[in-house]
Structure formats: C-alpha cells, structure tokens
KEBA-948975 format. One record per residue (C-alpha): residue number from 1; x, y, z. Coordinates in steps of 0.1 Angstrom, whole numbers, plus 2048, in hexadecimal, padded with zeros to 3 digits. Each point is the difference from the previous one (the first is absolute). Layout:
N
<NUM; <X; Y; Z>>
...
This chain:
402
<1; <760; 864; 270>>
<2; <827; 808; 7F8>>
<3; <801; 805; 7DC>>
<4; <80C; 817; 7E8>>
<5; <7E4; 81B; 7F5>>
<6; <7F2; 7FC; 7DC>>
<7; <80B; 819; 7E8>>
<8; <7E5; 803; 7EB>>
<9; <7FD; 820; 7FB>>
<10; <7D7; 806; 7FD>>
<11; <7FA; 7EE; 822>>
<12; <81A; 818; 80B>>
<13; <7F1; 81E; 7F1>>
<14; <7DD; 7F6; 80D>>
<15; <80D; 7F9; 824>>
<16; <813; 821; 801>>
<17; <7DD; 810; 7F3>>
<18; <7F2; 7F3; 81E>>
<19; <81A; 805; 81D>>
<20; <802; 828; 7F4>>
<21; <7D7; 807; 807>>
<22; <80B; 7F5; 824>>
<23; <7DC; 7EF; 808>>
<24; <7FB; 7D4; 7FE>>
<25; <7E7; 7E6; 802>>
<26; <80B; 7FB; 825>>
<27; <7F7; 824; 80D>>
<28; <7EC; 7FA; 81E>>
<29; <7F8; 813; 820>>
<30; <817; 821; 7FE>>
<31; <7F2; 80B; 81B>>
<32; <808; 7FE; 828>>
<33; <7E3; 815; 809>>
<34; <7DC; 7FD; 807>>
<35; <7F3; 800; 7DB>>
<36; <814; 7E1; 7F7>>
<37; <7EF; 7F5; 820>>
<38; <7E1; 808; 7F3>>
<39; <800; 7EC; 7E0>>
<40; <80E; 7E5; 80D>>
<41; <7E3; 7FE; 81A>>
<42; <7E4; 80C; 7E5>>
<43; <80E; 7E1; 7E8>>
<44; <7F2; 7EA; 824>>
<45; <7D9; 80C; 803>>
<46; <7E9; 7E4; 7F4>>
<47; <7E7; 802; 7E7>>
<48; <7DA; 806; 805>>
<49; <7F8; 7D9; 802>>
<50; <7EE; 801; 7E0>>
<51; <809; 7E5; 7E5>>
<52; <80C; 811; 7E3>>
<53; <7F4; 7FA; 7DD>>
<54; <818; 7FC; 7E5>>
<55; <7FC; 819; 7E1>>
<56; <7ED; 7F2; 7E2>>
<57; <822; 7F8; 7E8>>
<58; <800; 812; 7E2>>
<59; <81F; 7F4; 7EC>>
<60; <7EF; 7F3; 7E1>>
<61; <7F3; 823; 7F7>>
<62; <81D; 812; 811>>
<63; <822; 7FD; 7F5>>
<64; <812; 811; 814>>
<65; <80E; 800; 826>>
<66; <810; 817; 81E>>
<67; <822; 7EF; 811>>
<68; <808; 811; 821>>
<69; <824; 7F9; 805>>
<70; <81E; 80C; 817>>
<71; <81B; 81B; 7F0>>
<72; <820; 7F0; 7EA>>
<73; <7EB; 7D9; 7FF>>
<74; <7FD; 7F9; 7E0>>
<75; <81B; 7FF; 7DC>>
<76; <804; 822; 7F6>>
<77; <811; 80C; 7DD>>
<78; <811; 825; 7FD>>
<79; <7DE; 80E; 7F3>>
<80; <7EC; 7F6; 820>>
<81; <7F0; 7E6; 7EF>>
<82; <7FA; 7DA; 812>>
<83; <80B; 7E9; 7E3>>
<84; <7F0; 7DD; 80F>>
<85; <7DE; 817; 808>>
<86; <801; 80F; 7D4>>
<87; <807; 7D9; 7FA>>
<88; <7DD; 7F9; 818>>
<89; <7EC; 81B; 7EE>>
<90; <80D; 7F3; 7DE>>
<91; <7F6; 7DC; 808>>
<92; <7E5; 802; 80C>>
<93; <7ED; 821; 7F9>>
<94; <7FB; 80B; 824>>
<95; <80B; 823; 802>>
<96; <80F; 802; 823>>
<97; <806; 821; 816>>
<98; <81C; 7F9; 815>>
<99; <7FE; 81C; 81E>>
<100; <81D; 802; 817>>
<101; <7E6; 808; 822>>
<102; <810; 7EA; 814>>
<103; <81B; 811; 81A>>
<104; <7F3; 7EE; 81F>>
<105; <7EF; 7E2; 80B>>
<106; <7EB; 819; 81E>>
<107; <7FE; 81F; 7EC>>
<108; <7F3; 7ED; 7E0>>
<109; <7E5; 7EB; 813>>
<110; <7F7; 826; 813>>
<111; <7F4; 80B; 7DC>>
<112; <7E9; 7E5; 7F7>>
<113; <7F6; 7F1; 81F>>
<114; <7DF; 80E; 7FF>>
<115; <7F6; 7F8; 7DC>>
<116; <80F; 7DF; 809>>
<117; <7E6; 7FA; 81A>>
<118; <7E4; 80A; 7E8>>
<119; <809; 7E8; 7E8>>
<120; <809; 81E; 7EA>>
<121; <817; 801; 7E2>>
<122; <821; 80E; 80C>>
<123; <80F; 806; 7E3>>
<124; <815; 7E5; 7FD>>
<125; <7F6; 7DA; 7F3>>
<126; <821; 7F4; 811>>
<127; <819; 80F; 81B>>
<128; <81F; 7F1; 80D>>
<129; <806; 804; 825>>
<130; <811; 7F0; 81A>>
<131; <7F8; 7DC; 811>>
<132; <7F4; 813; 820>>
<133; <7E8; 818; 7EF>>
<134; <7F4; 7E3; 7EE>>
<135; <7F5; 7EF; 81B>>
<136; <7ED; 81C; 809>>
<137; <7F0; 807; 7E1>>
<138; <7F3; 7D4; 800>>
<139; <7F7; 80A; 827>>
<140; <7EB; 819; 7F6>>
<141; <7EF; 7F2; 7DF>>
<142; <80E; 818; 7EA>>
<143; <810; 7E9; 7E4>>
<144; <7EE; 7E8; 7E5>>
<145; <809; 7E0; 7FC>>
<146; <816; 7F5; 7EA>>
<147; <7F8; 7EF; 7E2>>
<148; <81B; 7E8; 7F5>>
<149; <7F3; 7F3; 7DF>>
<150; <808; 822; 7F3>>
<151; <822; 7FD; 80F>>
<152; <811; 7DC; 7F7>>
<153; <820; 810; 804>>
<154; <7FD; 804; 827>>
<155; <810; 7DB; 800>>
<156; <81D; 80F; 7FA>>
<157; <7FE; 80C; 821>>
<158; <81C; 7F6; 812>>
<159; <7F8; 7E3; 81E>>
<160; <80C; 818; 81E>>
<161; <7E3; 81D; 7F7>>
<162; <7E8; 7E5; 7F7>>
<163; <7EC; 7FD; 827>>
<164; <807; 821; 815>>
<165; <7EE; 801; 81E>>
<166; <7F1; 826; 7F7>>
<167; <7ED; 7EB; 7E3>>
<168; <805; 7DA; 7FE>>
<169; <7FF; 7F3; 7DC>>
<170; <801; 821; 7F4>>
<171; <7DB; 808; 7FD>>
<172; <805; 826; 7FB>>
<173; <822; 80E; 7F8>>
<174; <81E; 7F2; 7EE>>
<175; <826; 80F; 808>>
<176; <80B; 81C; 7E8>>
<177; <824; 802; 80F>>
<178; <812; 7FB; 81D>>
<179; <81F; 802; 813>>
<180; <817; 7FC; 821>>
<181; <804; 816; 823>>
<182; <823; 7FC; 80E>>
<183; <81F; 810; 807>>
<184; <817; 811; 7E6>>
<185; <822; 80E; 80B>>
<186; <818; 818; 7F1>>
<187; <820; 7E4; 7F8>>
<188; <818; 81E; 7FC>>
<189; <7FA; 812; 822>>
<190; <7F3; 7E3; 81A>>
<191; <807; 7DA; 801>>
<192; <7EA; 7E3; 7FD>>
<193; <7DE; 804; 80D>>
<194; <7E9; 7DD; 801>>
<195; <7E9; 805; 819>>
<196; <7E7; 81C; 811>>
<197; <819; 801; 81F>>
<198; <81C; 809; 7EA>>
<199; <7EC; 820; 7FA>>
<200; <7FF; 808; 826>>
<201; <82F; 7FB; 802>>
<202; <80F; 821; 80B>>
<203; <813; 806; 7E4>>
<204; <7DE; 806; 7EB>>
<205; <7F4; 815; 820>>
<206; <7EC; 81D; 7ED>>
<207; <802; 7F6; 7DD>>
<208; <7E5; 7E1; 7FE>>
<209; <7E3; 80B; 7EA>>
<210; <7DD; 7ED; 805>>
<211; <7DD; 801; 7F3>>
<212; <7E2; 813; 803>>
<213; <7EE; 7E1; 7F4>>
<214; <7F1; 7EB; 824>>
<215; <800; 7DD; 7EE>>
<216; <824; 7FE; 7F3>>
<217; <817; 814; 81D>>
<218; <7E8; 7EF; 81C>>
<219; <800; 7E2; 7EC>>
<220; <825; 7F7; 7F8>>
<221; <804; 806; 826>>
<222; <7E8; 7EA; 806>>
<223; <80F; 7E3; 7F0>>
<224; <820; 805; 813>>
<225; <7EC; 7FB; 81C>>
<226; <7F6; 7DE; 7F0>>
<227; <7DE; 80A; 7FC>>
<228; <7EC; 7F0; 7E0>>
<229; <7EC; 824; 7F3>>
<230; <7ED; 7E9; 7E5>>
<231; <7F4; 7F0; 81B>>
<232; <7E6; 807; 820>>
<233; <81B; 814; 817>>
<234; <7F5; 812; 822>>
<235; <802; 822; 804>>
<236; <817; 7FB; 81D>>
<237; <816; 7F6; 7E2>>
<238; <7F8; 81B; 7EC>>
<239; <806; 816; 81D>>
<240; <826; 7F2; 808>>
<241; <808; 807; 7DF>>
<242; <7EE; 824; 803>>
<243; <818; 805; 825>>
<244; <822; 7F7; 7EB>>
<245; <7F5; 81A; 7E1>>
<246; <7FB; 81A; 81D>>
<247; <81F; 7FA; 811>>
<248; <817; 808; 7E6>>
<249; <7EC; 81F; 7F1>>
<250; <801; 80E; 823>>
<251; <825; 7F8; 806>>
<252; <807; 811; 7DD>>
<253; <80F; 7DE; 7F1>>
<254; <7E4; 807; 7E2>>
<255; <804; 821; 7EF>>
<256; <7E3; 802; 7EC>>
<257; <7E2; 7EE; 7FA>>
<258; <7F2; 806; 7DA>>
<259; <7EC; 7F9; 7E7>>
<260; <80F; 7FD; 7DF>>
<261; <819; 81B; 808>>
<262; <816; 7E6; 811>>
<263; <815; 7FE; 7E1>>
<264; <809; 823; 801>>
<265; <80F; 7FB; 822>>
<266; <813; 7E1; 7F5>>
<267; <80F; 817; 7DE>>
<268; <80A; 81E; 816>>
<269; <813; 7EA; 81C>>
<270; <7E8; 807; 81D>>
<271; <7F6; 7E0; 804>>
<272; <81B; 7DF; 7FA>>
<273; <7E5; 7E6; 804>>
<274; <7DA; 7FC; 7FE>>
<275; <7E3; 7EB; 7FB>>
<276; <7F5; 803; 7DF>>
<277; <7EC; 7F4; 7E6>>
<278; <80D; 7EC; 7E3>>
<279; <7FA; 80F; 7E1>>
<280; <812; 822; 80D>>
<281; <822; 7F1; 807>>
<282; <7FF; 7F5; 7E1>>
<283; <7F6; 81D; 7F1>>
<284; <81E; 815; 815>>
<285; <817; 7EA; 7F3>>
<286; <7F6; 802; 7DB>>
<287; <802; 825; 808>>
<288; <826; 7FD; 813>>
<289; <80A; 7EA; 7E1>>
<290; <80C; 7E2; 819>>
<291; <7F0; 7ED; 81F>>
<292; <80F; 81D; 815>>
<293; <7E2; 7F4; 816>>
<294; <7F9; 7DB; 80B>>
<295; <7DE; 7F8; 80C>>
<296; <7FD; 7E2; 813>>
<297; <7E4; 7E7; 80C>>
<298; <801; 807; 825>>
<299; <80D; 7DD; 815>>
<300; <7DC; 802; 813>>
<301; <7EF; 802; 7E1>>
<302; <7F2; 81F; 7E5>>
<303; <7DC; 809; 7F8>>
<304; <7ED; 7F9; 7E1>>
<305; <7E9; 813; 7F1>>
<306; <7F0; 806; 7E1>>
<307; <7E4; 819; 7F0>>
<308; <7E4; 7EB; 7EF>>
<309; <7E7; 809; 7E4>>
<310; <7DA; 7FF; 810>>
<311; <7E1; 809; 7EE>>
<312; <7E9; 81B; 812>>
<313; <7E0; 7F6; 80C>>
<314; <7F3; 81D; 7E9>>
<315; <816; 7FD; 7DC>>
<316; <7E7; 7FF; 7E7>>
<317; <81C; 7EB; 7E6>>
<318; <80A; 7E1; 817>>
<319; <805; 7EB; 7DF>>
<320; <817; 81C; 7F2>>
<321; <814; 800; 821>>
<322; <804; 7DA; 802>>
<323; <80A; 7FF; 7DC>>
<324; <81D; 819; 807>>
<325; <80B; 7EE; 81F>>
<326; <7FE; 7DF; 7E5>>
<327; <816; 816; 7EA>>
<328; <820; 807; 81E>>
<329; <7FF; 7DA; 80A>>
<330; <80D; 7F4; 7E4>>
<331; <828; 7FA; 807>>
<332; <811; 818; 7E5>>
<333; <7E7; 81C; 809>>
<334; <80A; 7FC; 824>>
<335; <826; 800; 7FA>>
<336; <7FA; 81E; 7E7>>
<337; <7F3; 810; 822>>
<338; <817; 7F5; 815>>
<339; <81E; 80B; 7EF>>
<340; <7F7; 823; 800>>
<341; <7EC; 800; 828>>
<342; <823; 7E8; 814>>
<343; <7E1; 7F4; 813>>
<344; <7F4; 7DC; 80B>>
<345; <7EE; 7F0; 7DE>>
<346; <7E6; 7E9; 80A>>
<347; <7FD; 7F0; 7E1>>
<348; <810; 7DD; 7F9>>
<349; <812; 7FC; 7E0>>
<350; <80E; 822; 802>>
<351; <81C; 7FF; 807>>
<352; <809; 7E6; 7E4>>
<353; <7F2; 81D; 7EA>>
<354; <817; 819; 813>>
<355; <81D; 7F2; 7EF>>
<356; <7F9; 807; 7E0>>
<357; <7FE; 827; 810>>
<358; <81F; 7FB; 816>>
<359; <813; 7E0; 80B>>
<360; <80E; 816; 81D>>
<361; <7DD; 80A; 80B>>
<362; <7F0; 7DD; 803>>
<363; <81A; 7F9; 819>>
<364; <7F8; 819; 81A>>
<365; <7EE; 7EC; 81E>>
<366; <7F0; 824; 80A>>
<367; <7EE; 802; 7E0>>
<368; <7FC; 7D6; 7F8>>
<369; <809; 7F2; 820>>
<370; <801; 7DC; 806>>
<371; <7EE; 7ED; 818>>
<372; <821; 7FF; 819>>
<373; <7FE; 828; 7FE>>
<374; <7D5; 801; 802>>
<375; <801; 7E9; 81D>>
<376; <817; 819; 817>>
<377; <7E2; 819; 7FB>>
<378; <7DE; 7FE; 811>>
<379; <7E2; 819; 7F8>>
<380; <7F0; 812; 81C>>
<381; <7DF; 7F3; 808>>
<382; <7E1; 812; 7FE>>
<383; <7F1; 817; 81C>>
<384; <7DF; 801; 80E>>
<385; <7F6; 822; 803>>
<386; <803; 803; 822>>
<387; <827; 7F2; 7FB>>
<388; <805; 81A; 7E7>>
<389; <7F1; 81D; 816>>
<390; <819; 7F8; 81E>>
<391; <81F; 7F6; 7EB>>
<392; <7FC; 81C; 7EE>>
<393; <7FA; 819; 819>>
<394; <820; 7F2; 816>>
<395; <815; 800; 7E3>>
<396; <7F9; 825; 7F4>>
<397; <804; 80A; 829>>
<398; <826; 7F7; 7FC>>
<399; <802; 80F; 7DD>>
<400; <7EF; 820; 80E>>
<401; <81F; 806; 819>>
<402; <819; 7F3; 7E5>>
C-alpha cells in the first residue's frame, strides 16, 4: 500500500479525467432526508409471489447488447471511447451500448422495479450492482440463471468470491469489481490512525468524516465490536454498533456524513480522517502526486464489497450478456480494467497481466490484495427485508439530525 505512484502518463490523464467530473462508482445515498429514506425502504417491498418467466433469448438473431454500469467503471481513452469494450465488439461482432444509468444501488432498482416484477425487458441484458441489492434481486426472482458453458472463464474467479452467502456457487451474478471500507487519514496534519476508536481521540474532535452508506460505517464499527457481519448477527448487535455511530455524531466528533463528497472534505482540510472507500484514496493520491493520504485496514476489520454482473429476468439477449461477461474474465482484460478503475479485480491471473501494464500497480494490496490483506475484510451479510426496513430507517434517523 506504500509505494511510489506510477508515472505513466495516460493512466494519469484518465484518472485526472475522472476526479475533475467530481461523481464515482461509489456515490450512494446523498441524502439525509426522507427520500433517501424512501428508496432505501421501496428497494425492501416483496414481489407479487408470482414465479417469473425468463425472456425467450434471442442472441443468435441479435447481436447486440445493453450494459448498465456505474460512472468512471470501465478503461476509458481521451476520445470517450472503452478500449477493452471496441476490442469486445471487434471480436466478437456483438455491438454493445454501454449506458452509464447506474448512480445508486436504491435509486437504480426504483426505475425498473416494476418492469422487473413483470418479467419485462429493462433495458439492460446485464447490470452491475452491489452484493446487497443482489440479494434482493435473487430474493425476488428477478435474475436468470447463469449459464456457465458460455462463460469458461468464470474459473478464473478468484476462491474468496467463489461461494457468497447472497448466492452460493454463484448461480446468478459474477463480481465486476470490488474494493475495501476503512479508515484513511491525512499523514501531514494527524498521526497514526489504526482503528475506529482512533476516529473518536479529541484531537480529531470535529474533523472525522463518515459514510452515508449503512453497510460500511455501521459495519466497520461492527467489527470492532467483534461482531462477524458475514455471519447471522442479532440486531441487538447491530443496534450497539448503531448507539456508538449516534454517540459521536451527536457529540460533534463526526463532521459530516457523505456520500461520495467525503473526498472533498478530506482535499479542503475539514475533515483529517475518515472512513472511506478504497479506490478513492487512491485516486486522491494520484491526484496530490504522493500518498499524502494513507488508508488503512481498520484493526477490527474493513468491509468488502463488490458490484456483480446479473442477467434481468426480462433481457431478451442472455447469450450476448454471458458472452461479454466471458470476454472481462479473462486475466489481461481484467487488469486492462483495473488499471484505469484502482478497484478490487476479481479475476485471477490478473494481476500477473498487470505487470506488463505497471510493475508498481500489481503491487498495491487495495487493488490485488493478498489473502493476508482479504482475510482482515469481511462482507456484510444479506438482510431480510424486514432487517433492511429497520436498519435502514434507524440509520437515516441519526443521519436526519446529522
């Protein structure tokens, strides 16, 4: 994690390109107020009970495919162009609209939940979303199967992602890209901080930044409290955690809790130390020229997450989808991907291919980490509905007087 930053000057370019339109994959719930609330309870509702049907796959005739994706996720060149995607189309003749719809796990599922439970086409024949909201969507019956003799290449999965507990053997999604919650701290202005209750020291008193995102603040807490979240914890556990978070906004140890936005308050000085995602510290730092901020696994643990390619109950081009999902397993695709995105690649064997891209950048453990750095991380297990109602609805009733 302490290395010097590549110079290659594209990757630089490209990350700049992204840091300047001020909006990431990781944009989540903005909001403190009742329509985040709203969403996040609308993403709970259960389906009608009826088993969906699967649409009749039409790839053979139909060359061609929708990709819903998250902002800034995929290899970008200075035209706007996605090199490894004009390599996909070229290979294989499926002409592939990439559409950046993605800005939120709630808001997204909010604009095709009800075409989802009519088994009808949403417009997309494969979305990446987050290991929560996939749950949901397997809960509700709103994903096809995967086929995996159209996608060999998902043995390259790495062993860690192979058996979540949102879908064991993965039956309906595979990971796009992933990454760490923990704690980044400004080096230059604050010393060391290892741990969640370093954030709550006097000397950061005002100037801790957290996130708007339930699963990871909540969740890192959590595991300082020596709670396993992968695993069936009570929500008198949950609900420690929940008392702690409350404490310190109330006693104005927290100064903001964000969205995305937390980087802006870590640039600008009003915050010294925060829990963060991943792939943003290392983008501020690309940006500041030199690891002027060191994010750390949390002592108690970090959370792991990763978005995941599904296939709609109601694409029409299944085949096409799988193909294309084929296509980013295979290891020098991946690292391709994962030297523009800084995220979590899934895919083993990349990041032997990442260093014929950039010695440097197969060695940072937040973009290939080892299994010492993936065992200090745990994913956050999935909700019922009911848990995600009243998690939810308590965690939004602190952010609401934040």
């Amino acid at each position: 994690m302490n290395r010097p930053l590549p110079e290659d000057p594209m990757i630089r370019s490209l990350i700049a390109q992204a840091k300047r339109a001020q909006v990431t994959r990781r944009t989540m719930l903005a909001g403190t107020g009742a329509g985040a609330t709203a969403l996040a309870l609308a993403a709970c509702t259960t389906g009608g009970g009826t088993e969906l049907t699967p649409a009749e796959d039409i790839s053979a005739t139909d060359k061609s495919l929708n990709w819903a994706n998250w902002p800034f996720y995929i290899d970008e060149d200075d035209e706007g162009g996605y090199p490894t995607l004009i390599a996909f189309q070229e290979q294989t003749g499926i002409e592939v609209a990439y559409n950046v719809t993605v800005d939120d796990n709630n808001s997204y599922f909010a604009t095709v939940r009800d075409q989802l439970a009519l088994g009808q086409d949403i417009g997309a024949d494969t979305v990446c979303l987050t290991d929560w909201m996939v749950y949901r969507w397997i809960q509700l019956g709103y994903t096809q199967a995967l086929n995996k003799d159209n996608i060999p290449n998902a043995g390259n999965l790495v062993a860690s992602l192979q058996n979540p507990s949102f879908d064991p053997g993965r039956v309906h999604s595979l990971p796009w890209q992933g990454g760490f919650a923990g704690i980044a701290y400004n080096v230059e202005q604050t010393s060391e901080v290892r741990s969640v209750s370093d954030l709550w020291r006097p000397d950061l008193a005002g100037r801790v930044g957290v996130l708007s995102e339930m699963r990871d603040t909540i969740g890192v807490i959590m595991l300082e409290n020596g709670v396993d979240i992968a695993g069936d914890f009570t929500a008198d556990e949950f609900n420690a955690a929940l008392d702690i978070f409350r404490t310190q906004v109330e006693a104005g140890q927290v100064r903001n809790v964000r969205g995305n936005a937390y980087t802006e308050d870590l640039v600008n000085g009003d915050t010294l130390a925060a829990i963060c995602w991943s792939g943003d510290i290392t983008l501020l730092n690309f940006e500041a020229g030199y690891e002027k901020w060191k994010f750390v696994l949390p002592e108690g643990g970090a959370t792991l997450w990763n978005d995941n390619f599904m296939i709609p109950i109601g694409s029409p081009r299944k085949t096409n989808a799988e193909t294309l999902i084929n296509y980013y397993y295979e290891p020098e695709v991946a690292a391709e991907v994962a030297a523009w995105v800084n995220y979590i690649t899934p895919v083993e064997g990349a990041k032997e291919a990442a260093i014929a891209i950039d010695p440097e950048l197969a060695n940072n453990q937040l973009i290939f980490p080892d299994a010492d750095t993936l065992s200090q991380a745990s994913v956050f297990r999935g909700l019922t509905a009911q848990e995600e109602n009243e998690y939810q609805a308590a965690f939004q009733a602190i952010l609401l007087g934040a």
